[in-house]
MIDOSE-1310 file (N, C-alpha, C; in nm, 2 decimals, decimal comma, always signed):
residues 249
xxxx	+4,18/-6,85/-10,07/+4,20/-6,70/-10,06/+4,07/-6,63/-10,09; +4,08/-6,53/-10,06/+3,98/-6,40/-10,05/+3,94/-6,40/-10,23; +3,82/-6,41/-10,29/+3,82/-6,38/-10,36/+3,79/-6,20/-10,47; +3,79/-6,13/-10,36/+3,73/-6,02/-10,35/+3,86/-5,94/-10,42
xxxx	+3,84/-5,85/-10,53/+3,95/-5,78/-10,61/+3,92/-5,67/-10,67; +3,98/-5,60/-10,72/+3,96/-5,48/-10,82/+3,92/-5,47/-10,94; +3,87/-5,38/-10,97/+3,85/-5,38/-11,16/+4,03/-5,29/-11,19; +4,08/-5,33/-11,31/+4,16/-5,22/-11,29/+4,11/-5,12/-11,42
xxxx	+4,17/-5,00/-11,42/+4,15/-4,91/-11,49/+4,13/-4,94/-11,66; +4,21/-5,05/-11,68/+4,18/-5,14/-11,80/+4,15/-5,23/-11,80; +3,98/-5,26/-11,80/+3,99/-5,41/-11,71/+3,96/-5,49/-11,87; +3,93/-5,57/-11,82/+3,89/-5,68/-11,93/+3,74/-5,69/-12,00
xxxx	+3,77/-5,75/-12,13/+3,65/-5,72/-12,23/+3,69/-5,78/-12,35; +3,65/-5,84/-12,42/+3,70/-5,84/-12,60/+3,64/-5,77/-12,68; +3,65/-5,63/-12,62/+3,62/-5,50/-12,76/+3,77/-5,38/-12,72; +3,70/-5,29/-12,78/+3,80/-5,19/-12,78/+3,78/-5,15/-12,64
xxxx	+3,94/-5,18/-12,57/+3,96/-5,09/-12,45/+3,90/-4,96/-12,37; +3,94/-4,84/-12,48/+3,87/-4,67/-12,49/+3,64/-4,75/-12,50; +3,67/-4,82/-12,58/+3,48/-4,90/-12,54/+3,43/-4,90/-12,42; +3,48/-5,01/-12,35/+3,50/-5,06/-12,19/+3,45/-4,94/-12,13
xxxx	+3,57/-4,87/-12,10/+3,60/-4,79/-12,01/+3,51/-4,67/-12,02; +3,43/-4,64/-12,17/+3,33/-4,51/-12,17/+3,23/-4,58/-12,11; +3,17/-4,71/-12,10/+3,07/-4,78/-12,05/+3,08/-4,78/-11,89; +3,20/-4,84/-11,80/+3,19/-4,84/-11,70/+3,22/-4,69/-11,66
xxxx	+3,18/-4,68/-11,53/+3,16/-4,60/-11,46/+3,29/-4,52/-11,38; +3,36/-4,46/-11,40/+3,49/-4,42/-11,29/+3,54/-4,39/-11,23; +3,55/-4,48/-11,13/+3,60/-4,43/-10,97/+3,66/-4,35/-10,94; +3,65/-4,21/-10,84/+3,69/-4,08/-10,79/+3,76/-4,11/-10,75
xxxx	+3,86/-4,04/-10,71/+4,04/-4,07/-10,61/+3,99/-4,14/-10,49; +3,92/-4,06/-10,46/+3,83/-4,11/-10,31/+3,76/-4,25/-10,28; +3,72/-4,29/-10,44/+3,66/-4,43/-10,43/+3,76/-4,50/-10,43; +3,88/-4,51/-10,53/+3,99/-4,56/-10,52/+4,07/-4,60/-10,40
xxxx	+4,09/-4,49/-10,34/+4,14/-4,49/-10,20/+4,09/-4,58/-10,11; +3,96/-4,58/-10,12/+3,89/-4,66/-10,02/+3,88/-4,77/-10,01; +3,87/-4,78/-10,15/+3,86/-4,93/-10,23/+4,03/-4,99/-10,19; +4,13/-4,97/-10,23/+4,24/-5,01/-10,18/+4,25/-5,01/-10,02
xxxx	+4,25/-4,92/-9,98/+4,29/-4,96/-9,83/+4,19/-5,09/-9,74; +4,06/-5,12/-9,84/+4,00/-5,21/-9,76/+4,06/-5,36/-9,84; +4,11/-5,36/-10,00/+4,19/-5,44/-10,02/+4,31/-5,51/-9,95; +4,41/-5,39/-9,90/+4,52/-5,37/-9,79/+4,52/-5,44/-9,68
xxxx	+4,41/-5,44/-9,62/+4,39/-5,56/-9,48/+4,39/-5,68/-9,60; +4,32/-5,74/-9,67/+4,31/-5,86/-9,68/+4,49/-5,89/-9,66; +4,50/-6,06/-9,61/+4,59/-6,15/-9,61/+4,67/-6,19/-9,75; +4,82/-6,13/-9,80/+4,87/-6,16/-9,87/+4,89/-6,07/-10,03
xxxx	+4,81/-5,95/-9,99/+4,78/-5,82/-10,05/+4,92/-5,75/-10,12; +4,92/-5,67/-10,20/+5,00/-5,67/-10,24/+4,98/-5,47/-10,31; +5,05/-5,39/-10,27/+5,06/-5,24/-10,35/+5,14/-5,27/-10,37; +5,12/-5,18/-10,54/+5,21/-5,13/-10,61/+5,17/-5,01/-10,67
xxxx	+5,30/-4,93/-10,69/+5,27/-4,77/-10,72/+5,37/-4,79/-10,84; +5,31/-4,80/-10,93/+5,40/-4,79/-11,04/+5,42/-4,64/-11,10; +5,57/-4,66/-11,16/+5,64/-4,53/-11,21/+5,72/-4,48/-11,32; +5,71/-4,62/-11,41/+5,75/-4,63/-11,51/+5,62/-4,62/-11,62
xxxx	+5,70/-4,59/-11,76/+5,56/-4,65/-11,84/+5,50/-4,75/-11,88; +5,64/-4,88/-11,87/+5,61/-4,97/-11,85/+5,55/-5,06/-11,79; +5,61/-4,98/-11,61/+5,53/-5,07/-11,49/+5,36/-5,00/-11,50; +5,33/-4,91/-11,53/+5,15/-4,89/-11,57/+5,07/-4,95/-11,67
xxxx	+5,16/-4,97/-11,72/+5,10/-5,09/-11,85/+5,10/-5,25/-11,74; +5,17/-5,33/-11,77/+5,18/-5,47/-11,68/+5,10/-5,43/-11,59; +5,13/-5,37/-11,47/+5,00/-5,38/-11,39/+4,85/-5,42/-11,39; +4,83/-5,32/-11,50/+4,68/-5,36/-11,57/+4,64/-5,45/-11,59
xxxx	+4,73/-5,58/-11,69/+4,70/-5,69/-11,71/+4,72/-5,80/-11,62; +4,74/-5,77/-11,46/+4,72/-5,86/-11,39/+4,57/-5,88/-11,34; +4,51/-5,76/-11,32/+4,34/-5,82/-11,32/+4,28/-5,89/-11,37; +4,27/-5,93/-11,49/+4,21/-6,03/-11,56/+4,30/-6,13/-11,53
xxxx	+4,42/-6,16/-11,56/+4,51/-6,26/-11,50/+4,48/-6,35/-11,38; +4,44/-6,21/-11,31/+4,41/-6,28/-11,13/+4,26/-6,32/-11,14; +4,16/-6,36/-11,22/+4,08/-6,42/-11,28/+4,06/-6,52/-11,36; +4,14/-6,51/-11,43/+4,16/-6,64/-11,52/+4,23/-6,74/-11,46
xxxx	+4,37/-6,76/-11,44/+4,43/-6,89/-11,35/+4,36/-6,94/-11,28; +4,31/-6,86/-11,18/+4,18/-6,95/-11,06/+4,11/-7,01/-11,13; +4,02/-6,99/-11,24/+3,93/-6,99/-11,29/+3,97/-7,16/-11,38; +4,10/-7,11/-11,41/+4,15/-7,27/-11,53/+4,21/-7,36/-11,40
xxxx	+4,25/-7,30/-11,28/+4,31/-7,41/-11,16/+4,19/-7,50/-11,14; +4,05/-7,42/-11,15/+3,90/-7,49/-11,06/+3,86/-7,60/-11,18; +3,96/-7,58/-11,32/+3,87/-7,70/-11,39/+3,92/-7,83/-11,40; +4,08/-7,83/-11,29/+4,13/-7,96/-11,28/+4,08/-8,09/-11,22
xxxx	+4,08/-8,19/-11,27/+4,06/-8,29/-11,28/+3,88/-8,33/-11,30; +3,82/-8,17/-11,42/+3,68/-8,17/-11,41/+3,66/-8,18/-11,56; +3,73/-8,07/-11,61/+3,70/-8,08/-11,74/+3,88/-8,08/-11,80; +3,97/-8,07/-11,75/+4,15/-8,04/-11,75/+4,19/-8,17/-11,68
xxxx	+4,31/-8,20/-11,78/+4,37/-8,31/-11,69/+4,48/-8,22/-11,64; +4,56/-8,27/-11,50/+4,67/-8,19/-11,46/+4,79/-8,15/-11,60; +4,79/-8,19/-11,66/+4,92/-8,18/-11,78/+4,87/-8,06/-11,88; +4,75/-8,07/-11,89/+4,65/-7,97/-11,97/+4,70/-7,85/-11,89
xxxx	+4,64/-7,86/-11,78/+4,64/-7,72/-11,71/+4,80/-7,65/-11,71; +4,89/-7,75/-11,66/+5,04/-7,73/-11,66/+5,09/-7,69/-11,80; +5,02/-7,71/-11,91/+5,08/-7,70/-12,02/+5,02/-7,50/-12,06; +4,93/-7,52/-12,01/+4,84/-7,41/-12,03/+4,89/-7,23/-11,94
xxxx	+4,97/-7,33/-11,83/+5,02/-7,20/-11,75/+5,17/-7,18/-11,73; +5,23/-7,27/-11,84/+5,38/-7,29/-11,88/+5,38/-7,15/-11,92; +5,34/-7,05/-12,04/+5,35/-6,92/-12,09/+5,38/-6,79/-11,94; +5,32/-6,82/-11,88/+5,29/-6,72/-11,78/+5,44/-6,77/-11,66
xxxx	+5,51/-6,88/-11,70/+5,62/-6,91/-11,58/+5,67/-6,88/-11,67; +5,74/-6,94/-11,78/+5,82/-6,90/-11,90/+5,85/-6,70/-11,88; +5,74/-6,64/-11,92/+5,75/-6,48/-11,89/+5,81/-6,47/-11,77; +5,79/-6,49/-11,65/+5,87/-6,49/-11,51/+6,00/-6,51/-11,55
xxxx	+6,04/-6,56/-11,62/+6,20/-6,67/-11,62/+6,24/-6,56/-11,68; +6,17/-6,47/-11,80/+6,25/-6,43/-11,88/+6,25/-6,29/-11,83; +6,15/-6,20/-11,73/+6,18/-6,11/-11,67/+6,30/-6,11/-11,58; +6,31/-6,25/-11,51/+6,43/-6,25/-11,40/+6,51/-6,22/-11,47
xxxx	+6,56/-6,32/-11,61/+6,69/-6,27/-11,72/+6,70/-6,15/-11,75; +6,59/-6,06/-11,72/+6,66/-5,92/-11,80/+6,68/-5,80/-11,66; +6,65/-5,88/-11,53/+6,64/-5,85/-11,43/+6,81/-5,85/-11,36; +6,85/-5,97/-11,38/+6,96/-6,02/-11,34/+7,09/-5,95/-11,48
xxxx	+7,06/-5,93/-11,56/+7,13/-5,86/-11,68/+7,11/-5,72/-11,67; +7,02/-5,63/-11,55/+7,06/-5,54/-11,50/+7,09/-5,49/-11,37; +7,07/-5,58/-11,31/+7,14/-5,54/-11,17/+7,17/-5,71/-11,07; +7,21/-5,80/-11,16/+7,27/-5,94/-11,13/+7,17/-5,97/-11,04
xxxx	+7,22/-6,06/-10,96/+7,16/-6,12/-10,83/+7,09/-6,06/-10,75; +7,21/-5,95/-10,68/+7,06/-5,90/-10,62/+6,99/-5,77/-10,62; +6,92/-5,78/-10,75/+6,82/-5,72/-10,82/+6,72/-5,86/-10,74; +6,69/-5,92/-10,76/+6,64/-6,13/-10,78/+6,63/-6,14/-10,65
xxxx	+6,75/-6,12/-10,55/+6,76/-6,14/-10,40/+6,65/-6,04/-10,35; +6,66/-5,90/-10,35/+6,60/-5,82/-10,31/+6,42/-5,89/-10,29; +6,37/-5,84/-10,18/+6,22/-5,89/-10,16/+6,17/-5,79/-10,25; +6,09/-5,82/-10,34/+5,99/-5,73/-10,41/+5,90/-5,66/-10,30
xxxx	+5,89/-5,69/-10,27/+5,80/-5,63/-10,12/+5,87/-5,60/-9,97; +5,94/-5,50/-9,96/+5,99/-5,49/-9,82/+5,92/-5,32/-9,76; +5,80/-5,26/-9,81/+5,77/-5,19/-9,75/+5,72/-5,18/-9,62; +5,71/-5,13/-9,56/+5,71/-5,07/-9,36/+5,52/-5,07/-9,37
xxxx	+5,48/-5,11/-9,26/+5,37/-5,07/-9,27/+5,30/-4,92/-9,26; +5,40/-4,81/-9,23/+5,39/-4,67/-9,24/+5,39/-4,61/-9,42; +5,56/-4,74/-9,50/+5,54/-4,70/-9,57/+5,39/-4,75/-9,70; +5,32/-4,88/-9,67/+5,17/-4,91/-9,71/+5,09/-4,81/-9,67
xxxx	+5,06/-4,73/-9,61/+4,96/-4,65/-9,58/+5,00/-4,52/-9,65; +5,12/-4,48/-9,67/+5,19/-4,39/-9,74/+5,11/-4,42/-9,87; +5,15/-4,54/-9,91/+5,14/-4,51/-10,09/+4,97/-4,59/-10,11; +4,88/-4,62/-10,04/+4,79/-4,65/-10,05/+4,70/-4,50/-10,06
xxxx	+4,76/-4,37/-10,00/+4,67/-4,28/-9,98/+4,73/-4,25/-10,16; +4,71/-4,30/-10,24/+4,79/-4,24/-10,38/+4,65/-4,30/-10,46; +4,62/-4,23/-10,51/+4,47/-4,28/-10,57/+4,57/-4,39/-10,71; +4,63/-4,34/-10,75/+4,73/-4,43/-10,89/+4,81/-4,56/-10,82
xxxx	+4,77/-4,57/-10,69/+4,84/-4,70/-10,66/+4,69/-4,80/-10,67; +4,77/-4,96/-10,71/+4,73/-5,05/-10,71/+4,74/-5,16/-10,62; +4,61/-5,18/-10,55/+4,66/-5,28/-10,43/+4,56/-5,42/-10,50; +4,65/-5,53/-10,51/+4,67/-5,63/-10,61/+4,60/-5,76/-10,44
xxxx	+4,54/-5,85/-10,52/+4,52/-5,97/-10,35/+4,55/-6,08/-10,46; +4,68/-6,14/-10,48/+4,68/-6,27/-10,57/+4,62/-6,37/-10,51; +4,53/-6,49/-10,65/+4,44/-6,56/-10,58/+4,55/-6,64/-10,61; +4,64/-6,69/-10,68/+4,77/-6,81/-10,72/+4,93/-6,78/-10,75
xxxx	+5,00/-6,84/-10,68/+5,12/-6,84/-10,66/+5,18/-6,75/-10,82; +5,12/-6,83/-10,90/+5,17/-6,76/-11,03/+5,10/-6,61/-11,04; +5,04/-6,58/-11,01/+4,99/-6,44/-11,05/+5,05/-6,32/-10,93; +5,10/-6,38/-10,82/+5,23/-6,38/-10,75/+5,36/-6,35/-10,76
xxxx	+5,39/-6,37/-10,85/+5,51/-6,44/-10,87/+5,55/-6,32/-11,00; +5,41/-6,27/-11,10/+5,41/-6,20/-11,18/+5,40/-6,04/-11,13; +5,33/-6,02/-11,04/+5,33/-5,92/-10,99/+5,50/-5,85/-10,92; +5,51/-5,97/-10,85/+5,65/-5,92/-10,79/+5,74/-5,87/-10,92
xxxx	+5,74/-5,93/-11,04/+5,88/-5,93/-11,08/+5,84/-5,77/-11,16; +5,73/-5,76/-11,21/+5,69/-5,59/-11,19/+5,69/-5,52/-11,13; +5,73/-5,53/-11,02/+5,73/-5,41/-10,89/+5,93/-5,39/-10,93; +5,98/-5,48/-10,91/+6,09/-5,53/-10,94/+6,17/-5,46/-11,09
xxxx	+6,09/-5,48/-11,18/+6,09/-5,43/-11,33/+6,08/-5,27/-11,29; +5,98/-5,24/-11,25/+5,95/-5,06/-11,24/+6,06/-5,03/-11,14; +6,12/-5,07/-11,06/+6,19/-5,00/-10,98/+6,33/-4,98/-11,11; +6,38/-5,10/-11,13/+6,52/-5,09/-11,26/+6,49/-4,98/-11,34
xxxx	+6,34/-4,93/-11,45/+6,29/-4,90/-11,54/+6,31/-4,78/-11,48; +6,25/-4,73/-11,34/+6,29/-4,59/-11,31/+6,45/-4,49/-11,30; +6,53/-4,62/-11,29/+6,68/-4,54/-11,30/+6,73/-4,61/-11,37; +6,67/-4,67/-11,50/+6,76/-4,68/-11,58/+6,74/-4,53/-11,71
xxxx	+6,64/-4,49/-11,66/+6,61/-4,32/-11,75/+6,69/-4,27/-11,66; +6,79/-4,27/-11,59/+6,85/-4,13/-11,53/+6,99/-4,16/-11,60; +7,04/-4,28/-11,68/+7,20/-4,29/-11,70/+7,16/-4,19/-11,84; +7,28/-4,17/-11,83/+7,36/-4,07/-11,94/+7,27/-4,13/-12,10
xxxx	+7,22/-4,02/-12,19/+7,16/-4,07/-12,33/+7,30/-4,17/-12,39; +7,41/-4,10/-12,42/+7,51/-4,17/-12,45/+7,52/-4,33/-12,44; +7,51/-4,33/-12,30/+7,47/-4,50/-12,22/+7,36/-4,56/-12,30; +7,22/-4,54/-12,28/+7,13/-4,54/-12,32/+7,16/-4,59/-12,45
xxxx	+7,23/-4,47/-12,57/+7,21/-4,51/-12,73/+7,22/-4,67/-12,73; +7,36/-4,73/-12,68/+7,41/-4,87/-12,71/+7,32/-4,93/-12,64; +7,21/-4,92/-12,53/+7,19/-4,99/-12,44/+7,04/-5,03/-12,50; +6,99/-5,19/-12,44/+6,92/-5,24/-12,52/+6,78/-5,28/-12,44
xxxx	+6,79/-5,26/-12,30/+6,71/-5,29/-12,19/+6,57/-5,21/-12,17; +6,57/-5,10/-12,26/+6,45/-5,01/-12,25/+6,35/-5,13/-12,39; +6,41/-5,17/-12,47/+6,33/-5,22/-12,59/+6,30/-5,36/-12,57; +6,40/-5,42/-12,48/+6,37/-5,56/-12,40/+6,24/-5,56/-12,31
xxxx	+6,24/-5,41/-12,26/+6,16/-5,44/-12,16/+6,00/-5,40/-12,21; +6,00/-5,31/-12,37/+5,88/-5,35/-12,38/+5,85/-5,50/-12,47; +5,96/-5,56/-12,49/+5,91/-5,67/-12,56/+5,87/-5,75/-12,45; +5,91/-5,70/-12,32/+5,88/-5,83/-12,23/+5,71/-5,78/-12,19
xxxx	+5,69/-5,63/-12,18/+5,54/-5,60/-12,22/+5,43/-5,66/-12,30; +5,50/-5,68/-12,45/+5,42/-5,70/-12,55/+5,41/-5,85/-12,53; +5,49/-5,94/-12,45/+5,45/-6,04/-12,49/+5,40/-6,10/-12,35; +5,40/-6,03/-12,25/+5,31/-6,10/-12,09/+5,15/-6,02/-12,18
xxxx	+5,15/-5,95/-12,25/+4,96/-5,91/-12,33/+4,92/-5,99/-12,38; +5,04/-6,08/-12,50/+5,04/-6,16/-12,58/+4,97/-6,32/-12,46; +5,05/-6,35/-12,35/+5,04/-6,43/-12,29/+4,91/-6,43/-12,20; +4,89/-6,34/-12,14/+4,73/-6,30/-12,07/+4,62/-6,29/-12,17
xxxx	+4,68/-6,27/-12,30/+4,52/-6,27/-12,39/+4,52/-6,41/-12,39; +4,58/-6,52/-12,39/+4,59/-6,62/-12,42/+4,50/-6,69/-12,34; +4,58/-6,73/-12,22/+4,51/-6,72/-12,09/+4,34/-6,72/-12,06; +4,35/-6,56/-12,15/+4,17/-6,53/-12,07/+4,09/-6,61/-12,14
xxxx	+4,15/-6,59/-12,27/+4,07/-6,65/-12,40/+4,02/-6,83/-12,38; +4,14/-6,90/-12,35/+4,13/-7,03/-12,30/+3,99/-7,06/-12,17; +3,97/-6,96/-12,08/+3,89/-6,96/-12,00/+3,75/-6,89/-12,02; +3,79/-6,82/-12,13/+3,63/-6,68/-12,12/+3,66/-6,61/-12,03
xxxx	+3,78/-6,55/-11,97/+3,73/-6,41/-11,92/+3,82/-6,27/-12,04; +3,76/-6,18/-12,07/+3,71/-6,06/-12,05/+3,86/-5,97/-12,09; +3,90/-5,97/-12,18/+4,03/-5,91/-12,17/+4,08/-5,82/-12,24; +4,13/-5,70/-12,24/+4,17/-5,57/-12,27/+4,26/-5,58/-12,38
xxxx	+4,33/-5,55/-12,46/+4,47/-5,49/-12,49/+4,51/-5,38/-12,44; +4,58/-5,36/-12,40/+4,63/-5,23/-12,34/+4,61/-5,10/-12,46; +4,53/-4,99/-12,47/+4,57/-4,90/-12,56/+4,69/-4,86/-12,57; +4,80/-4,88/-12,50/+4,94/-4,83/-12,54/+4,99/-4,93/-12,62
xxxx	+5,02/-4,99/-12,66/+5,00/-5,08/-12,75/+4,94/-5,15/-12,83; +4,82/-5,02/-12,83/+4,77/-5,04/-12,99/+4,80/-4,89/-13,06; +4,81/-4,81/-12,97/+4,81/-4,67/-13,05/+4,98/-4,59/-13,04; +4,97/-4,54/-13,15/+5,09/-4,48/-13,19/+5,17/-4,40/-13,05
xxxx	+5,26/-4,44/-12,97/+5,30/-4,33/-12,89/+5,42/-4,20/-12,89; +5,35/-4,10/-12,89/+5,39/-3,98/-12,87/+5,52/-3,92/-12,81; +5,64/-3,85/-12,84/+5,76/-3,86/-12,76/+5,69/-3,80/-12,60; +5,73/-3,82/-12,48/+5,72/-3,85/-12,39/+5,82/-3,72/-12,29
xxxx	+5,87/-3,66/-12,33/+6,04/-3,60/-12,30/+5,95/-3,57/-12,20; +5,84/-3,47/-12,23/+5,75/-3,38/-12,09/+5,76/-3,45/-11,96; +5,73/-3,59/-11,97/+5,68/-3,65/-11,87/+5,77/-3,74/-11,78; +5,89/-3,73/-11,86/+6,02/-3,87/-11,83/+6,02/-3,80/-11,65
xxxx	+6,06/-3,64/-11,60/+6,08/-3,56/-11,50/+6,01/-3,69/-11,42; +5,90/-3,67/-11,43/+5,79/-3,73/-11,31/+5,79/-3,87/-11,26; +5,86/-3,94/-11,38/+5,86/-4,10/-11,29/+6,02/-4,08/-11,32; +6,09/-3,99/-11,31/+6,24/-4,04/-11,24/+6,26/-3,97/-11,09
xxxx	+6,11/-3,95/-11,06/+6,13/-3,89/-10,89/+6,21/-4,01/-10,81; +6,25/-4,08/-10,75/+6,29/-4,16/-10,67/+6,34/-4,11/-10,53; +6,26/-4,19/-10,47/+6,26/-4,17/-10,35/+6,38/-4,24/-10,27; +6,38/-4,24/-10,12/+6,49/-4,27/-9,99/+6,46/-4,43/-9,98
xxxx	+6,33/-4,47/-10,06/+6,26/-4,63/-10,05/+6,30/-4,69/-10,11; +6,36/-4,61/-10,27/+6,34/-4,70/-10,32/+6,56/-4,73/-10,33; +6,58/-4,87/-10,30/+6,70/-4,88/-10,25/+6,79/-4,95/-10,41; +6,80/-4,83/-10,54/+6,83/-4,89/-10,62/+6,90/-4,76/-10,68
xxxx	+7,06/-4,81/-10,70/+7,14/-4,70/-10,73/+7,20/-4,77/-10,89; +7,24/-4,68/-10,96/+7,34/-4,74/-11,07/+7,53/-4,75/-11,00; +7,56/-4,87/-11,05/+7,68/-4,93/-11,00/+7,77/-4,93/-11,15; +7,86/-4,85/-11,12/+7,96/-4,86/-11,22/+8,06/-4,95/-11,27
xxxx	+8,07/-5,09/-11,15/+8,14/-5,16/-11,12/+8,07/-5,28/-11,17; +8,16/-5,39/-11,21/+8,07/-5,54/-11,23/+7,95/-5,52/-11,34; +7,98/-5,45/-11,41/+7,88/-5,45/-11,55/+7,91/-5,54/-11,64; +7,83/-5,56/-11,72/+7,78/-5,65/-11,82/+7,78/-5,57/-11,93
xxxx	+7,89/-5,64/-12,01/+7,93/-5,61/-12,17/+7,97/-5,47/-12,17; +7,96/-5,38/-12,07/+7,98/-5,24/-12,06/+7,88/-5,16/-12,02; +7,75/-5,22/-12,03/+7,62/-5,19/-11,94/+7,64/-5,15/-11,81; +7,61/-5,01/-11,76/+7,57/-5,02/-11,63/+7,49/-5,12/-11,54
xxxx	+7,50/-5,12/-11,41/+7,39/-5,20/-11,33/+7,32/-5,14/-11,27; +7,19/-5,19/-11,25/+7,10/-5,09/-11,15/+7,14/-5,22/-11,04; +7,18/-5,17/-10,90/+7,19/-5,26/-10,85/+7,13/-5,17/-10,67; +7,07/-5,28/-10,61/+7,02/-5,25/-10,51/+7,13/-5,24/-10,31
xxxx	+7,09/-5,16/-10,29/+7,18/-5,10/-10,19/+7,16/-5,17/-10,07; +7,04/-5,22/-10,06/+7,01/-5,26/-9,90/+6,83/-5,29/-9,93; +6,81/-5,42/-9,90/+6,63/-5,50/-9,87/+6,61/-5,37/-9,74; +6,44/-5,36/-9,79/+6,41/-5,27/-9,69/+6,31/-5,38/-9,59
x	+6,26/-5,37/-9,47/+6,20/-5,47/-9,40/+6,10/-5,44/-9,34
């Protein structure tokens, strides 16, 4: 594959995040734009427009991710025996398994069935002109495999803020889903560390956050794309489902 990729907005380092980012230099909407849409042709490319708080967090930590696995794949059978390496990227499939679990615990099957990716190529040029989208080129199946179940995750995450607070009080999937945050950070620091590359903590997750009510409006926009309604029917334990209406193609 192409090795050619993005920095993301939090990219990788072992100092303070807010450090990094006063040092490098930062790209104008316009560089952004540019910079993705020439990402966009590459073969096997991947946008995401995240809309959650939690799908903008995960995102971030796929850059260095999509660095490191290549990086521990190139040292098999050099300085890594195959079992080493397998043992080493067990954390990173493990997190997959346990996103599909909280995935399938809110909108069953097919939540899982649904293609993480069924956008139109009208609708890629749509959200690539979005300076806050991310266009992702995985160099390995697993870093693949992680991306999708985030696109997947932010779509649930966006309408599961629209059910009723009442719902919400009992409901346990907003605090699942940052533990499944805290611990794919936990797993990518791991990761980099094992190889030497370069890796961030996310500041939202180091710093105290602020109630949010202002801003909830803005990522419960949901659009005609995104094909993910709450189902009152076939719930779990009494949980609503976010359950998907129709794969788009």
């Amino acid at each position: 594959m192409n090795n050619h990729s993005t920095q993301s907005p939090g990219s990788p380092k072992n100092q303070s995040g807010a450090d990094a980012n006063a040092k490098r230099k930062k790209k104008t909407p316009e560089e952004r734009i540019a910079l993705n849409r020439e990402l966009l042709q590459q073969y096997g490319s991947l946008i995401v427009l995240p809309r959650s708080f939690e799908g903008r967090i995960l995102i971030r930590m796929v850059y260095p991710l999509n660095k490191a696995i290549p990086r521990l794949r190139r040292d098999l059978g050099v300085t890594r025996t195959v079992a080493e390496v397998l043992a080493l990227l067990e954390p990173i499939q493990t997190w997959t398994k346990q996103a599909a679990e909280w995935l399938r615990a809110s909108g069953g099957e097919l939540v899982l069935l649904t293609p993480a990716l069924g956008e139109s190529l009208d609708e890629r040029k749509r959200m690539v002109a979005n300076p806050r989208a991310h266009v992702v080129v995985p160099q390995t199946e697993e870093v693949r495999a992680v991306v999708e179940q985030i696109i997947r995750m932010d779509r649930v995450l966006v309408v599961l803020r629209t059910i009723s607070m009442e719902q919400l009080r009992s409901d346990s999937r907003l605090s699942e889903a940052l533990t499944l945050v805290r611990e794919l950070d936990r797993v990518v620091r791991g990761v980099c560390a094992t190889v030497d590359v370069d890796y961030y903590e996310p500041r939202e997750l180091r710093e105290p956050q602020k109630p949010r009510v202002a801003k909830i409006g803005a990522e419960l926009e949901i659009t005609s794309k995104d094909d993910v309604t709450i189902g009152s029917t076939g719930s779990s334990n009494g949980r609503p489902r976010v359950v998907h209406r129709g794969a788009s193609t």
